[in-house]
C-alpha positions in Angstrom: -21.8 -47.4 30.3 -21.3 -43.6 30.5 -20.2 -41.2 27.9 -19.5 -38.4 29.7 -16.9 -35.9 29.9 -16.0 -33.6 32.7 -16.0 -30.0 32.0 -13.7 -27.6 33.8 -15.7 -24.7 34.6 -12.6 -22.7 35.9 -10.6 -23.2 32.6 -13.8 -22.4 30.5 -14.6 -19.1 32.2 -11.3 -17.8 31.1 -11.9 -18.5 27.5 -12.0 -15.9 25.5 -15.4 -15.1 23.6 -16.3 -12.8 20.6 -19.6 -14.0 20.0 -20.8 -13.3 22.9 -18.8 -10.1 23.3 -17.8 -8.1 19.8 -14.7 -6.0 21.5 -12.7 -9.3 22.0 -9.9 -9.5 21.0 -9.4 -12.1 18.5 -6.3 -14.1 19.7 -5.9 -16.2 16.5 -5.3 -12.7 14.9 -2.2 -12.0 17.1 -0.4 -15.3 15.4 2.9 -14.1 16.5 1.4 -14.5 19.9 0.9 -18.2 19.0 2.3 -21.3 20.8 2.5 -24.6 20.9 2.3 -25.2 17.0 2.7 -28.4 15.6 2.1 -27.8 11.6 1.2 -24.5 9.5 0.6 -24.5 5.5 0.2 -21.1 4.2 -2.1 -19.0 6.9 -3.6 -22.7 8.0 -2.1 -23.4 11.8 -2.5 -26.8 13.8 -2.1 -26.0 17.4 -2.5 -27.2 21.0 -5.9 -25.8 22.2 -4.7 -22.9 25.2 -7.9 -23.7 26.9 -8.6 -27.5 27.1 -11.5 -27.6 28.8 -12.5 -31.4 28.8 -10.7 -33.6 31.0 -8.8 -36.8 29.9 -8.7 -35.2 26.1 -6.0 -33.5 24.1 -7.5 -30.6 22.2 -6.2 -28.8 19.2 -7.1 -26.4 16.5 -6.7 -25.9 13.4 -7.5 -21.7 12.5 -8.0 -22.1 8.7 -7.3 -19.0 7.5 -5.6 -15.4 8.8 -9.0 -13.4 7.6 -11.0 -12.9 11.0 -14.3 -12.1 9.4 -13.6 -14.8 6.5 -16.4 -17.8 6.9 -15.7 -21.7 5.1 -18.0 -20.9 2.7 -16.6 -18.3 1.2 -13.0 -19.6 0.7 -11.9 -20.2 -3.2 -11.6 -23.0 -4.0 -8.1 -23.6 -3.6 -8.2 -22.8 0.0 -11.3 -24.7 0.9 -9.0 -28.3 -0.8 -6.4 -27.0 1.5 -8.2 -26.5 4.7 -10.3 -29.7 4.2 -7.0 -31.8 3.4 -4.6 -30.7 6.0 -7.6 -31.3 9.0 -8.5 -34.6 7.3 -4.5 -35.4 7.2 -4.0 -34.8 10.9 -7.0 -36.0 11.7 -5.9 -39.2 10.7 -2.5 -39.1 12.1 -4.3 -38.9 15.4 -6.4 -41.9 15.1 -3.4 -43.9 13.8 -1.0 -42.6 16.8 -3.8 -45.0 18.5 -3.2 -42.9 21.7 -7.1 -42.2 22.1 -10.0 -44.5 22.4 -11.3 -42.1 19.3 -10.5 -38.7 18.2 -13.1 -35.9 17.6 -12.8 -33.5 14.1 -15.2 -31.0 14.2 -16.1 -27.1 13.4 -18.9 -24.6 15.4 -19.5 -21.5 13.5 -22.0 -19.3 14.7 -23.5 -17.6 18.2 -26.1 -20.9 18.6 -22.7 -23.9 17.6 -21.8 -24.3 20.8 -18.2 -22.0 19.7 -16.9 -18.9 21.5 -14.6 -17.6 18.7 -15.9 -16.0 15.3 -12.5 -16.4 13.7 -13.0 -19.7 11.2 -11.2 -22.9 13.0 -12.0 -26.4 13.6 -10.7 -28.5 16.4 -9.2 -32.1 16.5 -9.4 -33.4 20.0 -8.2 -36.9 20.9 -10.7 -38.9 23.9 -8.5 -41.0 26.6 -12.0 -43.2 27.2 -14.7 -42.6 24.8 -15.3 -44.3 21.7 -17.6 -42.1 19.8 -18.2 -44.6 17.2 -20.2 -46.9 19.6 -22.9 -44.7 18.8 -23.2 -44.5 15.5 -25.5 -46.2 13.3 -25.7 -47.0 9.9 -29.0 -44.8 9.5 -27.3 -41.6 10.7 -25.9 -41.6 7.2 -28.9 -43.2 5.1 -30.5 -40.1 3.4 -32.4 -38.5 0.4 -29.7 -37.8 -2.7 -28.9 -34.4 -3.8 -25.9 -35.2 -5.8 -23.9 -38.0 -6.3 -20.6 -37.8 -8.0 -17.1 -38.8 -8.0 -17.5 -41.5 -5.3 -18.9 -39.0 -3.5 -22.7 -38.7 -1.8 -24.4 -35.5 -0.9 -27.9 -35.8 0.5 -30.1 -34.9 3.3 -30.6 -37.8 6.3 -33.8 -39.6 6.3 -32.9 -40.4 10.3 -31.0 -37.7 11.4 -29.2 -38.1 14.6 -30.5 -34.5 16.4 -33.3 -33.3 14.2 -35.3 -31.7 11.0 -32.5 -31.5 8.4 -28.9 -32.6 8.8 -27.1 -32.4 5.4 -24.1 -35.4 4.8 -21.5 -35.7 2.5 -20.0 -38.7 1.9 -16.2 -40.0 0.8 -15.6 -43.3 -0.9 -11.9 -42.5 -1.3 -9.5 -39.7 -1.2 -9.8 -38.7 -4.8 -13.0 -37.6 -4.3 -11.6 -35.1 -2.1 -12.5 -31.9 -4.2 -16.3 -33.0 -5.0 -16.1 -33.7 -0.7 -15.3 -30.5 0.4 -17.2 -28.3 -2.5 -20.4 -30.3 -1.3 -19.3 -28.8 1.9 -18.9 -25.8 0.9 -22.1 -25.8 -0.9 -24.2 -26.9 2.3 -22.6 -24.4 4.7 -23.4 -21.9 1.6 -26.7 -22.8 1.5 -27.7 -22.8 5.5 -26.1 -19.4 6.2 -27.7 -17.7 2.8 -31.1 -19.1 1.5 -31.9 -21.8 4.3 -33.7 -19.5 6.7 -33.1 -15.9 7.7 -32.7 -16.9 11.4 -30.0 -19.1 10.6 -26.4 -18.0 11.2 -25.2 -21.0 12.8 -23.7 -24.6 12.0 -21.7 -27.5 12.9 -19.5 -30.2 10.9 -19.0 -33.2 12.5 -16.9 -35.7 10.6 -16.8 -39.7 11.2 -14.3 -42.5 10.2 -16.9 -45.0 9.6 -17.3 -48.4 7.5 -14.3 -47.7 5.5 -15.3 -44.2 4.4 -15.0 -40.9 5.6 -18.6 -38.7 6.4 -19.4 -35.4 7.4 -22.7 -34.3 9.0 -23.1 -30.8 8.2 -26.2 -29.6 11.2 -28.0 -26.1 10.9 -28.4 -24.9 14.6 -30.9 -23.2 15.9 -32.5 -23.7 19.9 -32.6 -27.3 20.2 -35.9 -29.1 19.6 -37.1 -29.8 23.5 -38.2 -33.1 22.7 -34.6 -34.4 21.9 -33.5 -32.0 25.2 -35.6 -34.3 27.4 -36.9 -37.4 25.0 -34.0 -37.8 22.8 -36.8 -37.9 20.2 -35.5 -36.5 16.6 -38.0 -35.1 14.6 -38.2 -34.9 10.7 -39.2 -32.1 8.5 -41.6 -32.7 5.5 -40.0 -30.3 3.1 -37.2 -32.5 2.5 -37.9 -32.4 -1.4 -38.6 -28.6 -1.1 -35.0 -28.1 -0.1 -33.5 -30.8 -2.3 -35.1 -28.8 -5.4 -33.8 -25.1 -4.3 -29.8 -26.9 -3.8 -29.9 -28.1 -6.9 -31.4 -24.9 -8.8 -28.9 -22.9 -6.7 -25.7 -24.9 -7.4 -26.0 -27.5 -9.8 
């Protein structure tokens, strides 16, 4: 069976791109601009993506916040339990439309995430005919402890599903919702300041997934050639190394 999706080149050429080019201009900044809105909470917007570029899908966005140069990481507190609870809550009310085979919630930040806007947002994008859970394993999420607390576990994968160090954080039940998204907060923290001075990029990827909810969070760099034309991962051996300097930074 094949996972693919099809990719309109003609609707992804027209998509705007700051990262690429810094005189853009941002269109989540013009928000009176905005259309097709289906929820706001403060300066949080849920909104039909204007350029759905993958066929048999319905894409949306969330833009977290109304500050362009503002980055997850740096939200308070209060914000970051907002942002994280209003993409997890319509997250969910996608998967139980049961419209979609599965539905995608994810967030690029950076020139090497795969994104094309600098202004924070994550996307929620319902798939007509893929099921991404079929492949997913139970050792994508099996991984080295760096905190557990609150029913919640934050460590680095042992088997990670691209390569060298993929961070998860994982959500025995809602009320562990503010330990889930400060662990978040604190790996997104720690790959954009003191992970490696080459590293401005990252991905969240979030799963529904044996009764809880996880969240790979990826440092991207060039992709590892061997999982390019192998789909080999490889594992770094300064797992404890970064362990220690988490912990000494933020616990």
């Amino acid at each position: 069976m094949h996972n693919h999706l099809i990719f309109d080149s003609s609707i992804g050429s027209q998509k705007p791109n700051s990262l690429i080019h810094s005189d853009t201009t941002c269109p989540f900044c013009k928000r009176d601009a905005l259309t097709d809105i289906f929820d706001t909470d403060g300066s949080i917007i849920w909104l039909k993506n204007k350029y759905p570029t993958l066929e048999k899908t319905f894409q949306t966005v969330i833009i977290e916040t109304d500050e362009c140069q503002s980055e997850l990481s740096e939200y308070s507190k209060e914000h970051l339990y907002k942002v994280i609870s209003f993409g997890l809550n319509h997250w969910k009310e996608m998967i139980k439309t049961k419209k979609y085979k599965s539905v995608l919630f994810f967030k690029n930040h950076g020139p090497l995430s795969g994104g094309s806007l600098r202004h924070p947002h994550m996307q929620i994008v319902g798939l007509d005919h893929i099921n991404y859970l079929d492949s997913l394993h139970d050792d994508h999420f099996i991984g080295v402890p760096i905190e557990i607390q609150d029913g919640v576990e934050f460590n680095i994968s042992k088997y990670p599903r691209m390569g060298f160090y993929e961070f998860n954080v994982i959500m025995e039940a809602e009320s562990g919702l503010k330990t889930f998204a400060e662990d978040i907060q604190i790996a997104t923290h720690y790959i954009l300041n003191h992970f490696n001075r080459n590293c401005n990029s990252y991905n969240l990827f979030f799963y529904e997934y044996a009764g809880k909810i996880a969240v790979k969070v990826i440092p991207r760099f060039p992709t590892s050639p061997l999982y390019v034309g192998y789909s080999i991962p490889q594992v770094s051996n300064h797992t404890d190394y970064v362990i220690d300097k988490i912990k000494k930074l933020y616990f």
